[in-house]
Jmol script that loads the backbone (N, CA, C; Angstrom):
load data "model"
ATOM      1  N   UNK A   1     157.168 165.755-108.804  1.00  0.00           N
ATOM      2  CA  UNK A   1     157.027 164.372-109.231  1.00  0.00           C
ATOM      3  C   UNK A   1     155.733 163.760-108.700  1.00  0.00           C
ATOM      4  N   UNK A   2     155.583 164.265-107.455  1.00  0.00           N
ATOM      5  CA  UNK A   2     154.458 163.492-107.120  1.00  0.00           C
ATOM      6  C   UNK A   2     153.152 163.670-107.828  1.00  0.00           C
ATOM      7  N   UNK A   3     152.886 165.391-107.645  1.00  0.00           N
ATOM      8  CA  UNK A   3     152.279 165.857-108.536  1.00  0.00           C
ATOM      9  C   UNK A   3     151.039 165.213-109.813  1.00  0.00           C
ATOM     10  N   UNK A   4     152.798 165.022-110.494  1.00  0.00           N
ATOM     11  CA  UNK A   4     152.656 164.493-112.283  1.00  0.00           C
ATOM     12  C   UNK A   4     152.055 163.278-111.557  1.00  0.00           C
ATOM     13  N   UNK A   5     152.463 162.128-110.938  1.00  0.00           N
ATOM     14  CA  UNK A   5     151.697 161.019-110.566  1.00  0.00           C
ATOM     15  C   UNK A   5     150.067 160.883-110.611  1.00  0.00           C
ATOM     16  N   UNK A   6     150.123 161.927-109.230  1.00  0.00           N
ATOM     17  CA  UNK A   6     148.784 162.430-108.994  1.00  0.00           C
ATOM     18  C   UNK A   6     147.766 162.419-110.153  1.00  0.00           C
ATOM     19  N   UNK A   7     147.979 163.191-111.233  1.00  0.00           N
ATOM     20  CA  UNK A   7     147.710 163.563-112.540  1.00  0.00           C
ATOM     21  C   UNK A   7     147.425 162.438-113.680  1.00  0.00           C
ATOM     22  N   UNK A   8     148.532 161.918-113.638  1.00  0.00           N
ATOM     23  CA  UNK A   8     148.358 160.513-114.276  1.00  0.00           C
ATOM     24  C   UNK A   8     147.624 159.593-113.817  1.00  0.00           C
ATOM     25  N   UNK A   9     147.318 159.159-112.378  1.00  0.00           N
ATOM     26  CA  UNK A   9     146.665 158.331-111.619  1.00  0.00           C
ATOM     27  C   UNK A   9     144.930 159.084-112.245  1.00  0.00           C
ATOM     28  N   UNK A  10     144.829 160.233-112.100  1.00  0.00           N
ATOM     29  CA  UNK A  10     143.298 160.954-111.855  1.00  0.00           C
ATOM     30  C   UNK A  10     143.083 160.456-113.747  1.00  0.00           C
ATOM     31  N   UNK A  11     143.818 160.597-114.231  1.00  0.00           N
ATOM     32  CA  UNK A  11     143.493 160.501-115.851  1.00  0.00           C
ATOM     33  C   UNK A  11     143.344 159.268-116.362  1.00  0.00           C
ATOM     34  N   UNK A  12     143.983 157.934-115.548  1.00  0.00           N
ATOM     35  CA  UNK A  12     143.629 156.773-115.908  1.00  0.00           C
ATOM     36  C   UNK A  12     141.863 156.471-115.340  1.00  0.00           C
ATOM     37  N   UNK A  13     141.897 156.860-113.631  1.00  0.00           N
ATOM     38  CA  UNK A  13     140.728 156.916-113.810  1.00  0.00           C
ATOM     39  C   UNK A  13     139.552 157.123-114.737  1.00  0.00           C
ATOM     40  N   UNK A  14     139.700 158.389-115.002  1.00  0.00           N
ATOM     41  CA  UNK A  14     138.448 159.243-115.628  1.00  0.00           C
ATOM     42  C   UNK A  14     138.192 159.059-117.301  1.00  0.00           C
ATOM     43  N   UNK A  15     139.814 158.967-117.516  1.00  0.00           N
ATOM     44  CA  UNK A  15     139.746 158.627-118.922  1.00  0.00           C
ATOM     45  C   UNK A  15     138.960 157.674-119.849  1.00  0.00           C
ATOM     46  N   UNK A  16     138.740 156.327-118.948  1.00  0.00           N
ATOM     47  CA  UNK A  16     137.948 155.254-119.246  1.00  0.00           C
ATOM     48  C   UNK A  16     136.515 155.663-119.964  1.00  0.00           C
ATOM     49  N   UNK A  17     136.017 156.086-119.021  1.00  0.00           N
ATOM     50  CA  UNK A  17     134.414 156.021-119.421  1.00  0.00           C
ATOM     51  C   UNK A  17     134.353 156.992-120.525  1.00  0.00           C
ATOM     52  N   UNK A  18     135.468 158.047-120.375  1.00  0.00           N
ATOM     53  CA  UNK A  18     135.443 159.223-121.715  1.00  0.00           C
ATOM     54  C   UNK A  18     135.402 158.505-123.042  1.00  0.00           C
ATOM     55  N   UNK A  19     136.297 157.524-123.256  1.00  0.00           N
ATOM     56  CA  UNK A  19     136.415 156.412-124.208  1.00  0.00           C
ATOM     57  C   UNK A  19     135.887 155.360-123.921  1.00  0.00           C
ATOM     58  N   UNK A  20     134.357 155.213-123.887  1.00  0.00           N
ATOM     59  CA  UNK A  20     133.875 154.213-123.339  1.00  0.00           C
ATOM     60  C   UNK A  20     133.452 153.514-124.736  1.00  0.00           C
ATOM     61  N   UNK A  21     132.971 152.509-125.133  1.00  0.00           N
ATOM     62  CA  UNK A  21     132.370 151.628-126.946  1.00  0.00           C
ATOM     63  C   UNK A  21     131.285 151.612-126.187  1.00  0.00           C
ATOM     64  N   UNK A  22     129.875 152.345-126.413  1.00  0.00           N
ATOM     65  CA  UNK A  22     128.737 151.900-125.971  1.00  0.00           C
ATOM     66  C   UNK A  22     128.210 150.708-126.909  1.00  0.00           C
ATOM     67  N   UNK A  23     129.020 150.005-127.704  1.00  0.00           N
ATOM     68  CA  UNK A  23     128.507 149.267-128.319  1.00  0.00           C
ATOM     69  C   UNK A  23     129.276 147.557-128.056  1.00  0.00           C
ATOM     70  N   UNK A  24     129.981 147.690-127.049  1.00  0.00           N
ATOM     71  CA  UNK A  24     130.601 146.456-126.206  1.00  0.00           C
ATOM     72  C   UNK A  24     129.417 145.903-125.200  1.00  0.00           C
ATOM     73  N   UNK A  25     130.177 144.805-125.578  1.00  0.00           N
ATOM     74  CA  UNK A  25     129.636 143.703-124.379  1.00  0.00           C
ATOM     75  C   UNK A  25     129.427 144.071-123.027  1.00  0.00           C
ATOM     76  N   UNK A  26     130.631 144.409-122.510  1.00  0.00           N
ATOM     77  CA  UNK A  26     131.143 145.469-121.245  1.00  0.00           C
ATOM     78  C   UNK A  26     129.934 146.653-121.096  1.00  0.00           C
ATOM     79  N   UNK A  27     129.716 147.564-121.745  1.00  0.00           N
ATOM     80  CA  UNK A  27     128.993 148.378-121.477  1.00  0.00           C
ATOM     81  C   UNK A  27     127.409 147.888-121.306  1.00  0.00           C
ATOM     82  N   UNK A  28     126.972 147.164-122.227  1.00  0.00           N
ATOM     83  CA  UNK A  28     125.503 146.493-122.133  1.00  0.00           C
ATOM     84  C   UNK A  28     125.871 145.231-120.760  1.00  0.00           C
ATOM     85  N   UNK A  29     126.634 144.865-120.090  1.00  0.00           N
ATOM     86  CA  UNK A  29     126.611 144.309-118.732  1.00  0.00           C
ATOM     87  C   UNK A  29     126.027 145.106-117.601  1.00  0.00           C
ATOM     88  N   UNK A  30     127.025 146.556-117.921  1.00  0.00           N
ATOM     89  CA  UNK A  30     127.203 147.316-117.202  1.00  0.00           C
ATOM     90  C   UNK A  30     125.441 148.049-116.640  1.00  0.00           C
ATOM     91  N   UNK A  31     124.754 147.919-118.060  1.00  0.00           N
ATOM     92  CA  UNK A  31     123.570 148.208-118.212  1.00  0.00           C
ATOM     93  C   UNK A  31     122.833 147.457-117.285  1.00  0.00           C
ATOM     94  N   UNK A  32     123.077 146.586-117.950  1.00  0.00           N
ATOM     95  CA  UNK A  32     122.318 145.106-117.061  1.00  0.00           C
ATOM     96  C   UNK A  32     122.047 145.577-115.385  1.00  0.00           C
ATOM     97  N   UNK A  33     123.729 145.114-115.200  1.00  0.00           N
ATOM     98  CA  UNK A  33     123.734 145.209-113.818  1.00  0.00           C
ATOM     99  C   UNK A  33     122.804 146.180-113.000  1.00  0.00           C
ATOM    100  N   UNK A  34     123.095 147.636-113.670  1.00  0.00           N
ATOM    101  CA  UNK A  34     122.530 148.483-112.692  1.00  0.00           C
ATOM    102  C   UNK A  34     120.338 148.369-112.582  1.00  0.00           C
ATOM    103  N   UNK A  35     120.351 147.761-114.073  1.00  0.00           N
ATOM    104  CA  UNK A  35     118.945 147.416-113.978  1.00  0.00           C
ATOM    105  C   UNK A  35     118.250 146.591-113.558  1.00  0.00           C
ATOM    106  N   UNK A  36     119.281 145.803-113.075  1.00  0.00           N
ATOM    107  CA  UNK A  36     118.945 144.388-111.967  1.00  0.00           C
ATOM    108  C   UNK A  36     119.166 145.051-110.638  1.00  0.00           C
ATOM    109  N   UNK A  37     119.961 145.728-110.371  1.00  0.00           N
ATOM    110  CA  UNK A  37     120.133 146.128-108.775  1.00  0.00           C
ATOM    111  C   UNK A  37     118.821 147.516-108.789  1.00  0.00           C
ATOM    112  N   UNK A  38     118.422 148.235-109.603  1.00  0.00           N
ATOM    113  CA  UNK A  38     117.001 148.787-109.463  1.00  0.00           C
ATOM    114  C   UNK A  38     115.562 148.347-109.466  1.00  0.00           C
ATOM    115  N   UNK A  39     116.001 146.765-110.062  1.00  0.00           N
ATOM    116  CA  UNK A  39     114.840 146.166-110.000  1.00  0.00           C
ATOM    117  C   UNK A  39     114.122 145.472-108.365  1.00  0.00           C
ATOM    118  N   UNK A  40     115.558 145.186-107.958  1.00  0.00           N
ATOM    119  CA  UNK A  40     115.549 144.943-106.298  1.00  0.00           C
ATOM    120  C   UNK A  40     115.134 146.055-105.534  1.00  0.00           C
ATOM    121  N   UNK A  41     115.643 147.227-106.046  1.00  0.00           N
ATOM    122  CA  UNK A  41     115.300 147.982-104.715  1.00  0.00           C
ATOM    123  C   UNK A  41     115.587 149.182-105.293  1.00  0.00           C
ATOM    124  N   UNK A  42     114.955 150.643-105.155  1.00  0.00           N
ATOM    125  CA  UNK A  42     114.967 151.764-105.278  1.00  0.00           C
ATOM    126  C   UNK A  42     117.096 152.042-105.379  1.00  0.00           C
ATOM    127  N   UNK A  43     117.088 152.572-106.475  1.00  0.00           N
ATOM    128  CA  UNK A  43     118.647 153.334-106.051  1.00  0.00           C
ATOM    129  C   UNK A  43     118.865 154.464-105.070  1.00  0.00           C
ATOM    130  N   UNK A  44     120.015 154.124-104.654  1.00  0.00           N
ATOM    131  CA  UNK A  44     120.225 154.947-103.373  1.00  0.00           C
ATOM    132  C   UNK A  44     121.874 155.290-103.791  1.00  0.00           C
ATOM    133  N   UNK A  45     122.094 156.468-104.358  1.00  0.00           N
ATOM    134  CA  UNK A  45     123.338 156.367-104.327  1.00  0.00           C
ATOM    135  C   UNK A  45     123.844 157.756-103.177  1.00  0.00           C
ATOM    136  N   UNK A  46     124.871 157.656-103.148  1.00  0.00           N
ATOM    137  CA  UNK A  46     125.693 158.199-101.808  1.00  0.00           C
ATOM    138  C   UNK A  46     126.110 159.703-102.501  1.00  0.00           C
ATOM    139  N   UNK A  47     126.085 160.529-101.796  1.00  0.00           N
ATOM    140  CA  UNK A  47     126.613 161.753-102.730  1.00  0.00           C
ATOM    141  C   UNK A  47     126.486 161.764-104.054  1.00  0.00           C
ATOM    142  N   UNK A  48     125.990 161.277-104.491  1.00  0.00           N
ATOM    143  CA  UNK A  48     125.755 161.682-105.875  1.00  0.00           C
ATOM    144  C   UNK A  48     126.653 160.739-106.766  1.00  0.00           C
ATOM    145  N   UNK A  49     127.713 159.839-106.097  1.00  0.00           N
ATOM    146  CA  UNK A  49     129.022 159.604-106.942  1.00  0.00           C
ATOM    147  C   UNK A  49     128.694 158.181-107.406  1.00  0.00           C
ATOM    148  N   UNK A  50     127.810 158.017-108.761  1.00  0.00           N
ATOM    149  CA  UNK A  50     127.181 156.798-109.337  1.00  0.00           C
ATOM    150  C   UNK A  50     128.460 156.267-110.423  1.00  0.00           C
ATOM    151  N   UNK A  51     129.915 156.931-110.637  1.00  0.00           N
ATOM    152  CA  UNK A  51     130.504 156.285-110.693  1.00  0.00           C
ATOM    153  C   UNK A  51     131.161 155.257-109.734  1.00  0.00           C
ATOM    154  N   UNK A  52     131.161 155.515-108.137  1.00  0.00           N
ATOM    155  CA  UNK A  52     131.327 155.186-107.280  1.00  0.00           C
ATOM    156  C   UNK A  52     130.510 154.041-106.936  1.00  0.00           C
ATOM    157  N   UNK A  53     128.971 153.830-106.819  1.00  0.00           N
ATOM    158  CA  UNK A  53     128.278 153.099-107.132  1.00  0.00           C
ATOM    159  C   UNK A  53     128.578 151.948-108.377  1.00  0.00           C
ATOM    160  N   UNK A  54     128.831 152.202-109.778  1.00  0.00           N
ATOM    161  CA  UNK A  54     128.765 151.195-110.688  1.00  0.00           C
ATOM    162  C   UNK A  54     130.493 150.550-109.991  1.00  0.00           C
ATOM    163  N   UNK A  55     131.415 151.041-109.772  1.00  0.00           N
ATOM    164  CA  UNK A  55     132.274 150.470-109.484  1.00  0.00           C
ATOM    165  C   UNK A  55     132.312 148.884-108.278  1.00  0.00           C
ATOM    166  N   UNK A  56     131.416 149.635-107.417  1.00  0.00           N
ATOM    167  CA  UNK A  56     131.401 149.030-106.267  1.00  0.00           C
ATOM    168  C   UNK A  56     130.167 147.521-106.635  1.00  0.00           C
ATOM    169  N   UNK A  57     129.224 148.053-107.660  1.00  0.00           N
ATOM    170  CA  UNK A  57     128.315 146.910-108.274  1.00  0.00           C
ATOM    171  C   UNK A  57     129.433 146.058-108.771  1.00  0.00           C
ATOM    172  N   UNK A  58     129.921 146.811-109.909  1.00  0.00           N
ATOM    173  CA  UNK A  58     131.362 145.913-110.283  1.00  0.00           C
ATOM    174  C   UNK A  58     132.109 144.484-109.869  1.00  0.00           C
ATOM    175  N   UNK A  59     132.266 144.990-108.127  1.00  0.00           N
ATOM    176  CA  UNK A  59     132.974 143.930-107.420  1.00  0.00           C
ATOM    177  C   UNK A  59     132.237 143.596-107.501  1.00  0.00           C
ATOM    178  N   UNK A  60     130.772 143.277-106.490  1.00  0.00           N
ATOM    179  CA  UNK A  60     130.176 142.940-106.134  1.00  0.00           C
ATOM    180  C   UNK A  60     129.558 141.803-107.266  1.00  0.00           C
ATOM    181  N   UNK A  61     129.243 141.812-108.897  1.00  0.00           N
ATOM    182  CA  UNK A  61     129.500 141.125-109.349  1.00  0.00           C
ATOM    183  C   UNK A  61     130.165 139.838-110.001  1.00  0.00           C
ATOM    184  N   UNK A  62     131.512 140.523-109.553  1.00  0.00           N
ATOM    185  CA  UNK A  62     131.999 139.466-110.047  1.00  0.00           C
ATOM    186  C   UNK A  62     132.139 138.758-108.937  1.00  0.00           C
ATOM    187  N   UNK A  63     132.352 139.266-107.705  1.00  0.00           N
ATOM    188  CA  UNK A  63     132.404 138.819-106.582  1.00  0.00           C
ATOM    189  C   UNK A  63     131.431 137.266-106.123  1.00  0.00           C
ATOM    190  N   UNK A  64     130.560 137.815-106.458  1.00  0.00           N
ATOM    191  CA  UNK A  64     129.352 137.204-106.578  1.00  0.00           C
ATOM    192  C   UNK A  64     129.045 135.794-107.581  1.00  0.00           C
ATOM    193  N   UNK A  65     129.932 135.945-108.408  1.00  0.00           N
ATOM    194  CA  UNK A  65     130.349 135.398-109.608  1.00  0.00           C
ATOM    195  C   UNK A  65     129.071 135.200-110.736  1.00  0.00           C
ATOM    196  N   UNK A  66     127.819 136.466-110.062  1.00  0.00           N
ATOM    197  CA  UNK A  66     127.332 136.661-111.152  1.00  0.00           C
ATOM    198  C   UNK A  66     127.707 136.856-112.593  1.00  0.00           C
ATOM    199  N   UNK A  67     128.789 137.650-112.424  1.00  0.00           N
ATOM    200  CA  UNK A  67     130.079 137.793-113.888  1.00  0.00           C
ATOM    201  C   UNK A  67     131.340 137.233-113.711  1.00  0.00           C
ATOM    202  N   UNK A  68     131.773 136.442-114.843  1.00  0.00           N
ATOM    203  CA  UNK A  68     133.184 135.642-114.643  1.00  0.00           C
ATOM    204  C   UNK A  68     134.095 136.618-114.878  1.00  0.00           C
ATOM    205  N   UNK A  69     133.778 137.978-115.601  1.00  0.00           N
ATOM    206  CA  UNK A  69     134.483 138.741-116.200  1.00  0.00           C
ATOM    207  C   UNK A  69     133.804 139.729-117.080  1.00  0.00           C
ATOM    208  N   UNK A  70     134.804 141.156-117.196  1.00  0.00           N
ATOM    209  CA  UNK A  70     134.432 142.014-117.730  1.00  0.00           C
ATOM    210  C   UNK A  70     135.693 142.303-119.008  1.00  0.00           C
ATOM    211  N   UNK A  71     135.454 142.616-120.217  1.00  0.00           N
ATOM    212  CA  UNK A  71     136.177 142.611-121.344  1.00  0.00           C
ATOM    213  C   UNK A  71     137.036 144.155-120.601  1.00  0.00           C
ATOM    214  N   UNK A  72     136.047 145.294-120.358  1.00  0.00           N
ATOM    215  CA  UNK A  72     136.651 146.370-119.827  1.00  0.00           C
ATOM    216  C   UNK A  72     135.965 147.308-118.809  1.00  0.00           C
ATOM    217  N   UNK A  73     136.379 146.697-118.067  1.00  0.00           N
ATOM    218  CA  UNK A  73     136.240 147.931-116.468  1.00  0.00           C
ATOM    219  C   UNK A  73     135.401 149.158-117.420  1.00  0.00           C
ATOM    220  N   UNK A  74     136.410 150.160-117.958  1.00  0.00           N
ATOM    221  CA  UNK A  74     135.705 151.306-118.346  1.00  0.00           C
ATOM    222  C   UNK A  74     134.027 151.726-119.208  1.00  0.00           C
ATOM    223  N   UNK A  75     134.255 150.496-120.002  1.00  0.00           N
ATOM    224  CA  UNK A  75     132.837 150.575-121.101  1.00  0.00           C
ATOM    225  C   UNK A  75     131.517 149.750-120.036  1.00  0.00           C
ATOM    226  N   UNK A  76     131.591 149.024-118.553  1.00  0.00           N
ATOM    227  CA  UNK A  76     130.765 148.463-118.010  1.00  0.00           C
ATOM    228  C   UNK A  76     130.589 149.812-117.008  1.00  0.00           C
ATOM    229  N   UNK A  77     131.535 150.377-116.132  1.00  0.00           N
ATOM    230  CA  UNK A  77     131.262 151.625-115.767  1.00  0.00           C
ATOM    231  C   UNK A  77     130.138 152.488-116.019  1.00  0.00           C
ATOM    232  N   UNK A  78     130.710 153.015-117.548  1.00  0.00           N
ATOM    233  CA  UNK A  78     130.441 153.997-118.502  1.00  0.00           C
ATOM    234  C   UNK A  78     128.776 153.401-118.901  1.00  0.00           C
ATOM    235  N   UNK A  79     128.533 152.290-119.041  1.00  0.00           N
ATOM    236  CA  UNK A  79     127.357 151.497-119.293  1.00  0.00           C
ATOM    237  C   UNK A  79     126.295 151.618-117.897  1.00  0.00           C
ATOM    238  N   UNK A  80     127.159 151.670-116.546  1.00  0.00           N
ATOM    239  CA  UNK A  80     126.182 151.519-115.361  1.00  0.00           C
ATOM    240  C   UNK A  80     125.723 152.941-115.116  1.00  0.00           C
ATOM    241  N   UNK A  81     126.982 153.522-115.676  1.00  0.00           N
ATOM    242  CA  UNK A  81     126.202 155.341-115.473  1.00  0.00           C
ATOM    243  C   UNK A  81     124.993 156.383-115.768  1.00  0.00           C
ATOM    244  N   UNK A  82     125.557 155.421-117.467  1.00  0.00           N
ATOM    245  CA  UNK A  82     124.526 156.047-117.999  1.00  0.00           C
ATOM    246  C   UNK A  82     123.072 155.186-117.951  1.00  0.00           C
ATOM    247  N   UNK A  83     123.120 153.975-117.608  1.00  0.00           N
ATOM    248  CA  UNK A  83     121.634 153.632-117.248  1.00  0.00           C
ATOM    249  C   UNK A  83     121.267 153.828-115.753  1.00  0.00           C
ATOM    250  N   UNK A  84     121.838 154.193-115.432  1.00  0.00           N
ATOM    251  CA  UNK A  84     122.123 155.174-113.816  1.00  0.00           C
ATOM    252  C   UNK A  84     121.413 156.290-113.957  1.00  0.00           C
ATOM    253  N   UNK A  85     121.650 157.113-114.220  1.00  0.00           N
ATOM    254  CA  UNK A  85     121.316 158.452-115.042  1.00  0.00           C
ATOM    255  C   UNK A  85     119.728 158.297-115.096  1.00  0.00           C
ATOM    256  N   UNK A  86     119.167 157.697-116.020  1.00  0.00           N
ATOM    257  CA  UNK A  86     118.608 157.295-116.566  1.00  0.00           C
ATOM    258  C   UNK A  86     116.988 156.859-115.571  1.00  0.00           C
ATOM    259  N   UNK A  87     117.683 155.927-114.982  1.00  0.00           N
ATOM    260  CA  UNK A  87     116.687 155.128-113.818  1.00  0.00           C
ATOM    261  C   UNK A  87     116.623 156.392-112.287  1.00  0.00           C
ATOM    262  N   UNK A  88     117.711 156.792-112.304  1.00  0.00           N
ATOM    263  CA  UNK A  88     117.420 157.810-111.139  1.00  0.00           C
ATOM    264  C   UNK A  88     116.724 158.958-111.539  1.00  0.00           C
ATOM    265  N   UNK A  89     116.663 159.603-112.816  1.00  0.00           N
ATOM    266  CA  UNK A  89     115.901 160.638-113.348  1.00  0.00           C
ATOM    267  C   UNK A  89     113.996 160.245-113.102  1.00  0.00           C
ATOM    268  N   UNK A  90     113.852 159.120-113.327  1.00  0.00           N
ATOM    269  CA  UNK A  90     112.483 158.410-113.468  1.00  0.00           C
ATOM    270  C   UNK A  90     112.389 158.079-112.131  1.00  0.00           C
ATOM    271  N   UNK A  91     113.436 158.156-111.046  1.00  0.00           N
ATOM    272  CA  UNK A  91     112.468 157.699-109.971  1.00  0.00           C
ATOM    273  C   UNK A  91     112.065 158.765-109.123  1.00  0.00           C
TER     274      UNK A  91
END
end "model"
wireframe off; spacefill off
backbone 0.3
color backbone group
C-alpha cells in the first residue's frame, strides 16, 4: 500500500510538466520569472535540479506577491525549465 502511494505521489509530481500547454499564461510567467531572476544574477542552480529551482522561484513569487497567482503550478514549472535550459546552455 504504501508503495502504490509512493507511486502515485511521484506521478502527480512529474506528470505536470509532461502535460504542460506551452501556450498558457502559466507557462509564459513561468518564462518570465526565470528571465528576470537571470537578469539579476548569473543562475546557479544546485545539483542540477532546475525543476527544484523553478519551484522554489514559484514561492518566492508569489510570496513576494510579485504574482497574485498561477492558473497552473505545472505549465509555469514546465515554462521555468525550459527557459532554464535555455539561459544555462548560453551561459
Amino acid at each position: 500500500m504504501a508503495l502504490a502511494v509512493a507511486v502515485s505521489a511521484a506521478a502527480v509530481v512529474f506528470s505536470p510538466a509532461a502535460a504542460a500547454d506551452p501556450g498558457s499564461p502559466s507557462y509564459d510567467l513561468g518564462k518570465q520569472a526565470i528571465d528576470d531572476a537571470a537578469r539579476q544574477n548569473p543562475l546557479h542552480v544546485a545539483n542540477g535540479d532546475l525543476a527544484g529551482y523553478c519551484d522554489t522561484l514559484l514561492k518566492w513569487e508569489l510570496k513576494s506577491g510579485k504574482l497574485a497567482k498561477v492558473d497552473s503550478r505545472g505549465d509555469f514549472i514546465a515554462g521555468c525549465q525550459d527557459e532554464g535550459r535555455a539561459i544555462l546552455g548560453s551561459q
